[in-house]
N, C-alpha and C positions, 0 to 999 in steps of 0.2 A: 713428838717424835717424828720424825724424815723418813716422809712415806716413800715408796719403791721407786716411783716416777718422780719424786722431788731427787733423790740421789743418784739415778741415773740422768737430772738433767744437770745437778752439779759434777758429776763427774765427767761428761761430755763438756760442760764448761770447762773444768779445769784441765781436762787432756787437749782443748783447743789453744788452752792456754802456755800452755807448757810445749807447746808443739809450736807455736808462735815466737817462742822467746826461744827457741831451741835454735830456729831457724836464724831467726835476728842478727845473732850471736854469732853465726858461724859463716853463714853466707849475706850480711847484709840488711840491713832494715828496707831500703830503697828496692834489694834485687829480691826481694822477697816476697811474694802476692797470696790473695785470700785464698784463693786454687790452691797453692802450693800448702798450705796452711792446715783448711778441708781435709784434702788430698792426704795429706799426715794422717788423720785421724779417721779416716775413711767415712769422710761423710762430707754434706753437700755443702754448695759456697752459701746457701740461704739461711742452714745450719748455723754458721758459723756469725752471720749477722743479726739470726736469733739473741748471742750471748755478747758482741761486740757489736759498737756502732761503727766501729771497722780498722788499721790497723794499729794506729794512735792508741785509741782504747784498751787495747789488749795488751799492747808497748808496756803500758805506765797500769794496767791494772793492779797487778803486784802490790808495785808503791802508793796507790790508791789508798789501798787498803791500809798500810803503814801509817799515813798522814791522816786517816783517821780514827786510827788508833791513838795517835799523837796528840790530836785535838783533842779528844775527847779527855785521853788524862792530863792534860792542862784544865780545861774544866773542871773535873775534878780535884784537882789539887784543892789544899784544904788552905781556907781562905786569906789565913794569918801571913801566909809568904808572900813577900815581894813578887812581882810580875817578873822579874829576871830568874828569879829562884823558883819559880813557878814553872818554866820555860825550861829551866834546867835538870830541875827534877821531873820533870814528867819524862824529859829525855832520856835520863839514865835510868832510871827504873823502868820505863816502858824499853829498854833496851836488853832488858833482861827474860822478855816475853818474844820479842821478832823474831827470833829467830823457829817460835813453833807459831807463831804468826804468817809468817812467812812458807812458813815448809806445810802449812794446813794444805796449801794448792801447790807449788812447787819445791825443787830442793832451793837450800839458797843458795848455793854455788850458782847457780843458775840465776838466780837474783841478781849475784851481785858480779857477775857478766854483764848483765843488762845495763849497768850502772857507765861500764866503760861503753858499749856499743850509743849510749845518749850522750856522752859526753862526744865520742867520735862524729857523731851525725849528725847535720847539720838542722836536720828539719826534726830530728827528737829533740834534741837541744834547746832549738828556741819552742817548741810545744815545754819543755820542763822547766823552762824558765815561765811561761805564762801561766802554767799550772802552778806553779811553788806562791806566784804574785797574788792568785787565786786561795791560795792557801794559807798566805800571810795575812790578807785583808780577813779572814775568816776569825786566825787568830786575836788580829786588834781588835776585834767584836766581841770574843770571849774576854778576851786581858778589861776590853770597858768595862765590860756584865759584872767581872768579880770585882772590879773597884769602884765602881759605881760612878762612872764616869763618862761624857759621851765622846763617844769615838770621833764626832765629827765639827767637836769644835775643841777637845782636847788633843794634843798634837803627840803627847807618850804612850799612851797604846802602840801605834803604830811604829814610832820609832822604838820601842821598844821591839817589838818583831823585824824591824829592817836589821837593826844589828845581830838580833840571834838569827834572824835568817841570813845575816851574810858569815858570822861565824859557819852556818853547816853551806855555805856556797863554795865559799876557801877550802872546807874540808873534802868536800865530795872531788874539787878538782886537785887537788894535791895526792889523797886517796889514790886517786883512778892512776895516777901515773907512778904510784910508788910500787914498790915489788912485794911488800908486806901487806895482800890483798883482801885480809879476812875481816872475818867482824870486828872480831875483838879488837883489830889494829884501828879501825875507823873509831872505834870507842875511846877508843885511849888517844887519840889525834884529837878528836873531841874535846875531851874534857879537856886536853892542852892546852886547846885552844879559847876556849870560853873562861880559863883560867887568866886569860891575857888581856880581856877585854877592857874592864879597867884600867889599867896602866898602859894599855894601844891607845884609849882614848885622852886619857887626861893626864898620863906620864910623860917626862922628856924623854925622847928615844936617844940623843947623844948620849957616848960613851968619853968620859973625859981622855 
């Protein structure tokens, strides 16, 4: 059980949090500082690098937590499926949980603002592309583990993960500019598109 002083320091975490991506969102990730951040939640800048390694951290904490959510039910997936099928269902059934995932520490409208504010910036940007790279060698480790395969002299792990991770890189940027901003619409842009992957890669795309 989550004793008084463990949920007053998560909730000081998550009100820094949320106060951060509030900010982000509205006036700026760049015009944004740790003061102003604090300052929100009435408490000190030292405070606030108690729960963040500063404001990177706090950016992409959210999604942090998403991605490993994500890994972990590819892991678990049960062992009989293909590594694409693998990849895929963890995706949609772990998509049926993010959103109380996600709303444990903020709302997710708030989320998925933050989505468009990294795509806008440039310096969030290439941090989520390092992180995702980060994210994907992770999975070519899991995808070896359950096939019994080594990651580093077999070459489909990995490719396996480069194209489900550029399927959700396509998605996140088309997403972010489309006017239909919700989950359920990333979801279903989603599965469109992993639906395609096959026939993008080994079909003729001419239309006679």
């Amino acid at each position: 059980m989550e004793t008084l002083r463990e949920r007053k320091k998560r909730r000081t975490r998550e009100a820094l949090l949320r106060a951060a991506l509030e900010l982000f969102t509205t006036q700026g990730y760049e015009r944004t500082t740790v003061d102003e951040i604090a300052e929100a939640v009435d408490v000190s800048q030292r405070t606030f690098f108690r729960y963040f390694a500063g404001k990177e951290d706090a950016a992409f904490a959210v999604q942090a937590m998403t991605e490993e959510a994500f890994v972990a039910a590819v892991r678990a997936r049960p062992p009989h499926e293909a590594p694409m099928k693998a990849l895929r269902q963890a995706f949609l059934e772990g998509w049926d949980t993010i959103r109380e995932t996600v709303e444990s520490v903020v709302p997710v409208e708030l989320h998925l603002r933050m989505y468009r504010t990294v795509e806008s910036t440039p310096a969030l940007l290439a941090a989520h592309l390092r992180r995702s790279a980060a994210t994907e060698e992770t999975l070519a480790r899991v995808l070896a583990e359950r096939e019994g395969v080594d990651v580093d002299t077999d070459p489909r792990p990995r490719l396996a993960v480069a194209v489900f991770g550029g399927v959700m890189r396509v998605t996140e940027r088309y997403w972010c500019t489309s006017e239909d901003f919700g989950l359920e619409s990333i979801r279903t842009l989603t599965v469109a598109y992993l639906d395609q992957v096959g026939s993008a890669l080994t079909g003729n795309w001419r239309t006679p």
